[in-house]
N, C-alpha and C positions, 0 to 999 in steps of 0.2 A: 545485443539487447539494447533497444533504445531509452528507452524507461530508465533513471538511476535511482536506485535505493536509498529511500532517505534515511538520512543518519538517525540511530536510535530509535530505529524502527525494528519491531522484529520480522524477521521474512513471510514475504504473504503467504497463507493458507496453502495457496494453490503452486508457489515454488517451492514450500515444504515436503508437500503432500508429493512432486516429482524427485526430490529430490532424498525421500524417503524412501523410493522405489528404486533407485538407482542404486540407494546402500546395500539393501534387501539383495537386487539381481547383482551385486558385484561381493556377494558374502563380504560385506562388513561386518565385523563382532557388531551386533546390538549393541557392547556397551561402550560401542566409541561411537555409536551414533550422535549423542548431545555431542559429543567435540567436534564432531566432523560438520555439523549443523552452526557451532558456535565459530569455527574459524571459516565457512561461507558467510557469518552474519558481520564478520570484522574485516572481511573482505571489501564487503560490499559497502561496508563504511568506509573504509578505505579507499575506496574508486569515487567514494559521493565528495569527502573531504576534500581529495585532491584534484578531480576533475577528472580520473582516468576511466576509461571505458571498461566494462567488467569482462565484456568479451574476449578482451586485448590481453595474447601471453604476455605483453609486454607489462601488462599491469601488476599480473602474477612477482616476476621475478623484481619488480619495485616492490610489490607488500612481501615478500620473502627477504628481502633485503631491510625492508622496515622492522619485521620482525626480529632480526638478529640485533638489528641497531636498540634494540628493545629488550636484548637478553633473552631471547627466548631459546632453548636448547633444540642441538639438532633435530632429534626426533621431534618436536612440537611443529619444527619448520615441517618434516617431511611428512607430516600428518597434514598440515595446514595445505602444503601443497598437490599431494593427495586427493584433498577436499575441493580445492577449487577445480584440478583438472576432472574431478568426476562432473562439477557445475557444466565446465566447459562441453564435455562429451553429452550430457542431458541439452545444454544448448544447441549440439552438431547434430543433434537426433530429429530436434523440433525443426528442420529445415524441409524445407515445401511440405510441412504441416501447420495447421493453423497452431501459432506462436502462444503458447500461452501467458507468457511475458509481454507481448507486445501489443495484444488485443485489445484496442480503443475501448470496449466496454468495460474491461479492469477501471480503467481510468476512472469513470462514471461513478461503477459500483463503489469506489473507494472513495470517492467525494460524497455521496449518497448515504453511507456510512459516516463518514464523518460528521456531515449535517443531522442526521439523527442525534449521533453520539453527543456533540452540542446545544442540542434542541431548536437548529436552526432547520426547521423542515418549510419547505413552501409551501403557502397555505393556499386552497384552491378561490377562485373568480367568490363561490358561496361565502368561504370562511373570510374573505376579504371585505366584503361588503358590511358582513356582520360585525368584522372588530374596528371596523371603520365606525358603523352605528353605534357600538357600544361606546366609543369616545365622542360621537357627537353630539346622541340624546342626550345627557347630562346636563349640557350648554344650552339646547335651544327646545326642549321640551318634548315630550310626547309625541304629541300629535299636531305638535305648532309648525310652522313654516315649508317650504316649499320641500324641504328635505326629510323633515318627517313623515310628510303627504307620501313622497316617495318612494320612500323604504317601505311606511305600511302598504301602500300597493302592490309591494314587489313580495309583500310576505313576510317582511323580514321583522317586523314589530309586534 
């Protein structure tokens, strides 16, 4: 996975959503699903924090060892590692399939998303022109000068 998970982020929709499927076909109880979901999301922070690749078993037996440094009890680890090696095996599935991780338009949609979320949307060549007008007319009048002329030609007054 080239993509790293940014920290305190919750996992996208769309590696949930496989990663959901995977518990399902591998009969995980239901109710260890949120744990198994929660210790891929401290993973994956884990890998963003430290610079490691999430792909990497090597990354595993670093956040297995973080974890213990952390007190967390055996079974927690072998749950946690459980969780990632399923990650792993849904990552060894998606090979010479189009990657759902890796897909340059995630990228997009999730900037695209953000800029909404913000209210920073780009506004079109029309809506430009308009809030350009709207800050000019005030200044130099109605229908006075070369730029007024202008805009009212183009409609826009």
């Amino acid at each position: 996975m080239q993509k790293l998970h940014k920290s305190d982020e919750p996992i996208s929709p769309e590696i949930k959503g496989y990663f959901d499927a995977i518990l399902i076909e591998k009969a995980i109880p239901k109710e260890h699903h949120y744990h198994f979901r929660k210790w891929l999301r401290y993973y994956f922070d884990f890998c963003f924090k430290y610079n490691h690749l999430q792909t990497s078993k090597e990354s595993l037996t670093l956040f297995i060892k973080k974890l213990k440094d952390k007190k967390q009890n055996a079974d927690q680890q072998k749950q946690a590692s459980r969780a990632i090696s399923l990650y792993y095996e849904l990552e060894s599935k998606q090979t010479g399939k189009r990657k759902p991780f890796n897909n340059k338009t995630d990228d997009f949609s999730s900037e695209k998303s953000k800029l909404k979320a913000t209210g920073k949307v780009r506004l079109s060549k029309r809506q430009r022109v308009r809030s350009i007008s709207d800050l000019i007319i005030p200044f130099i009048g109605r229908r006075s000068g070369s730029i007024g002329c202008m805009l009212q030609g183009q409609g826009q007054l």
